[in-house]
C-alpha positions as CSV (number, residue, x, y, z in Angstrom):
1,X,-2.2,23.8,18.6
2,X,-0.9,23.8,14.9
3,X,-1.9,22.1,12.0
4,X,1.3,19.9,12.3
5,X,0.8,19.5,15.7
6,X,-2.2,18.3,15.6
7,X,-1.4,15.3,12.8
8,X,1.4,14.2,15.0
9,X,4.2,14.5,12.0
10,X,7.9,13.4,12.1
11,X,10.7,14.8,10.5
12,X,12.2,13.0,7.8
13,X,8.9,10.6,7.6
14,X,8.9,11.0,3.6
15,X,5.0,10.2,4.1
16,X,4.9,13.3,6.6
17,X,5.7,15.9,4.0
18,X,4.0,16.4,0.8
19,X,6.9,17.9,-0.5
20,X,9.0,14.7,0.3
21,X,10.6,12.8,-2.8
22,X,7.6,10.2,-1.8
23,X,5.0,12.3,-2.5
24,X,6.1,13.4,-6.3
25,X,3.7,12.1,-8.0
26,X,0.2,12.8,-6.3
27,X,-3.4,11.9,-7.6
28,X,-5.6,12.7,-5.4
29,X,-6.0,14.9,-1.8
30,X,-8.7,14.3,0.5
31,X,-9.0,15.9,3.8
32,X,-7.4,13.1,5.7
33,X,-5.7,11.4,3.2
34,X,-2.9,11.4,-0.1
35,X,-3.0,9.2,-2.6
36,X,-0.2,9.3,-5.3
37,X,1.9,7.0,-7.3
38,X,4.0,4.6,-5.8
39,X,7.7,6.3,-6.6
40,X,9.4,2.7,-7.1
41,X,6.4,0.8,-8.3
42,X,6.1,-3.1,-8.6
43,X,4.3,-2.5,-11.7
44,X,2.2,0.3,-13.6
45,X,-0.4,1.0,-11.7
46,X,1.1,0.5,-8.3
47,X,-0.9,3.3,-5.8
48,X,-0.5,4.5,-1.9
49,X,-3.2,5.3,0.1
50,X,-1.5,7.1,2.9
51,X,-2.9,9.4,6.1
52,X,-1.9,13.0,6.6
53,X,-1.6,12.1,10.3
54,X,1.4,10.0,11.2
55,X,-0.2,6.6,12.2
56,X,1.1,3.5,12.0
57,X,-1.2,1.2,10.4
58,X,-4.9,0.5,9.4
59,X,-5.2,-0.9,12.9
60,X,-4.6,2.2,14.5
61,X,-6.4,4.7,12.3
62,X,-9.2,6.9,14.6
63,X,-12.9,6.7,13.0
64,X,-12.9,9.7,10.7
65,X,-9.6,8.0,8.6
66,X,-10.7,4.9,9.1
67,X,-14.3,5.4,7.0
68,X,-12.1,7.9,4.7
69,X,-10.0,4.8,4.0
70,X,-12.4,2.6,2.9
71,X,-13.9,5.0,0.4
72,X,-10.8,5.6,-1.0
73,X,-9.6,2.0,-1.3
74,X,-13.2,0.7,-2.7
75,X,-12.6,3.9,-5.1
76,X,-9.1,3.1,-6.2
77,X,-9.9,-0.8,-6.3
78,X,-12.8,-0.2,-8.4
79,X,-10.5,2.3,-10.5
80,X,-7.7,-0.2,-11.2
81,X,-10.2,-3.1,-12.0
82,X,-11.6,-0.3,-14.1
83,X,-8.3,0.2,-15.8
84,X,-6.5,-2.7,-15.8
85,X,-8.8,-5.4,-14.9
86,X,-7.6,-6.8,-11.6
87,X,-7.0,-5.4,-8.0
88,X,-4.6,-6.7,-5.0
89,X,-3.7,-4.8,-2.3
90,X,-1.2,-5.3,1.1
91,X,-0.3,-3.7,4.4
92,X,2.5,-4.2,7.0
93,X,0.8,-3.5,9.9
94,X,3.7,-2.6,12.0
95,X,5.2,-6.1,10.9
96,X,8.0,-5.7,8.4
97,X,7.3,-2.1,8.1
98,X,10.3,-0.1,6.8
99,X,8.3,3.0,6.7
100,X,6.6,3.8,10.1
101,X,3.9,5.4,8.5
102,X,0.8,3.6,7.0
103,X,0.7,3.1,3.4
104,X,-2.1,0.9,2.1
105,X,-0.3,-0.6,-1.5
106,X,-2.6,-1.3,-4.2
107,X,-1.7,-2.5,-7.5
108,X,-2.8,-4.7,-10.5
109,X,-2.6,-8.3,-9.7
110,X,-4.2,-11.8,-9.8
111,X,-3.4,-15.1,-8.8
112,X,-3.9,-17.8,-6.1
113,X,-3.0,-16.8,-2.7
114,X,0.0,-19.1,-2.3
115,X,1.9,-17.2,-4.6
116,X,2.7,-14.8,-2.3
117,X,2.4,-16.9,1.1
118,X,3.9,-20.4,-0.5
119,X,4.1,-21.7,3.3
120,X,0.9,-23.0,3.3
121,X,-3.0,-22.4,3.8
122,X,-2.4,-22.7,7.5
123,X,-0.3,-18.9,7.7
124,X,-3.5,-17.6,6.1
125,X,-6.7,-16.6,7.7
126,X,-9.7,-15.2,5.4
127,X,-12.2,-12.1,7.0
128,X,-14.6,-10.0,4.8
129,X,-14.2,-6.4,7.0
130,X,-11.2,-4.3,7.7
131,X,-12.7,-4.1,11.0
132,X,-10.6,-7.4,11.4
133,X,-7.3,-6.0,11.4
134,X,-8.3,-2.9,13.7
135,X,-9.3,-6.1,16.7
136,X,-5.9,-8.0,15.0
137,X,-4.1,-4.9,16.0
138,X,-5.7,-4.3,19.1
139,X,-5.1,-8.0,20.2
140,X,-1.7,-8.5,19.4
141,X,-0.2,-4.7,18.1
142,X,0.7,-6.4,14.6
143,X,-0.3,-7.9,11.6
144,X,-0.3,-8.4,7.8
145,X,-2.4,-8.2,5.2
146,X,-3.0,-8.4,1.7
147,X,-5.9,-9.0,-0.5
148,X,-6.5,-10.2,-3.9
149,X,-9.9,-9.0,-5.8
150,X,-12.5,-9.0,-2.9
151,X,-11.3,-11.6,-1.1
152,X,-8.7,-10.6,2.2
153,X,-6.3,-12.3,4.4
154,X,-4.0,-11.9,7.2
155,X,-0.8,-13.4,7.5
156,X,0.9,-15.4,10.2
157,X,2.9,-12.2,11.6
158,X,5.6,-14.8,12.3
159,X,6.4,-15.2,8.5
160,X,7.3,-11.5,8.3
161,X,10.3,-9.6,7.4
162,X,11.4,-6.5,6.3
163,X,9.7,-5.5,2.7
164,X,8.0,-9.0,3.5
165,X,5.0,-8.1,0.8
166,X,7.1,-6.1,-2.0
167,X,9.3,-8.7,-2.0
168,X,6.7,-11.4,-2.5
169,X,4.6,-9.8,-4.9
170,X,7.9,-8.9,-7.6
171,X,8.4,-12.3,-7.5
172,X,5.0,-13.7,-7.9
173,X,4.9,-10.5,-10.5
174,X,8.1,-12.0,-11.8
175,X,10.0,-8.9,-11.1
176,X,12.0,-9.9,-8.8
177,X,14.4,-7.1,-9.3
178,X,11.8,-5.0,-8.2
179,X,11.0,-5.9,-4.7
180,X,14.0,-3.6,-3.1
181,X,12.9,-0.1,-3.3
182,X,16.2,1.2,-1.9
183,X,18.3,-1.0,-4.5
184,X,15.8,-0.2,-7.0
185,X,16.5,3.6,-7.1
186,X,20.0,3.0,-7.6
187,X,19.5,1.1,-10.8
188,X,18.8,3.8,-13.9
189,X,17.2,1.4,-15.7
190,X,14.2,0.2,-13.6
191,X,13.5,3.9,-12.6
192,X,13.6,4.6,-16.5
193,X,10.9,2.1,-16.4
194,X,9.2,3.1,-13.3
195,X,8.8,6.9,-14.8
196,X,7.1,5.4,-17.9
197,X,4.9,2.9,-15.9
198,X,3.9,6.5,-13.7
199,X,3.0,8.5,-16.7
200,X,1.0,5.7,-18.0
201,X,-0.8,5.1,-14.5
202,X,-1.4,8.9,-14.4
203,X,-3.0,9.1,-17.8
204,X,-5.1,6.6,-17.1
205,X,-6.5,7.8,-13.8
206,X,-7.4,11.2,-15.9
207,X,-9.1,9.4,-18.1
208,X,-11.0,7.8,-15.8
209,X,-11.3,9.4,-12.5
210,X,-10.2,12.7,-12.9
């Protein structure tokens, strides 16, 4: 068996291929795992944490990527706290995915939960260990998730939608115009903005991590 084989990859996943417009702006390669810059970011400083092998979601993720993943997302929390003095992070979990490979967003943000789930304390639902979401996903084959600082919830599933999280975060972000990836790369001027906010994001992680 192959290499590719072996890490189950899809054609035309852009988070199968490093060589994929997705992948342009890499920091770091581990031996399960990429982590680069977020091509249409929310805001500087807007990472993916994303496996080699074409899996769907946290959830799903065997053992080895599993404990890979959470020393790269303490390390990359830790980094942006480091850099820019606050930490979120979200996940589809299959549930208003619109690429069907996981990709653990993390990004500089702080607030009060019900800025990005206004519906109510009774659509969130607080746990302390990602070994939450792989019994979530077991249960039910879905969820969402996001986190803000150390503190994690999932989501009522039902409340979900396609780009459910990007979209909630630009507007809590007030970026509104932002929370579109596909209509962001059409406009010149955001990905004017989204180059600068890269370079700045990778200066920074040289400065700190590299």
């Amino acid at each position: 068996m192959d290499a590719n084989s072996s890490l189950n990859l899809r054609k035309n996943c852009p988070h199968c291929d490093p060589n994929l417009f997705a992948m342009k702006y890499p920091l770091e390669e581990t031996t399960n795992f990429r982590v680069v810059c977020d091509v249409h970011p929310l805001i500087e400083g807007h990472i993916l944490l994303i496996p080699k092998k074409h899996i769907s979601c946290i959830g799903e993720y065997p053992e080895k990527e599993y404990k890979e993943f959470l020393y790269l997302f303490d390390k990359y929390s830790n980094f942006l706290k480091k850099a820019y003095g606050v930490v979120s992070a979200f996940e589809h979990g299959k549930t208003g995915q619109t690429v069907f490979h996981s990709h653990t967003h993390l990004l500089p943000f702080d607030g009060f939960p019900t800025l990005i789930i206004p519906e109510g304390q009774d659509n969130l639902f607080s746990f302390t260990d990602f070994s939450h979401l792989k019994d979530l996903y077991k249960k039910e084959g879905k969820y969402l998730f996001f986190s803000i600082s150390s503190q994690k919830w999932a989501v009522n599933t039902q409340l979900g939608y396609p780009g459910f999280f990007r979209d909630r975060f630009a507007k809590a972000l007030n970026i509104p115009e932002r929370g579109n990836w596909k209509d962001m790369r059409q406009k010149e001027d955001l990905m004017n903005q989204a180059a600068t906010d890269i370079q700045n994001l990778q200066n920074k992680w040289k400065a700190i991590l590299r």
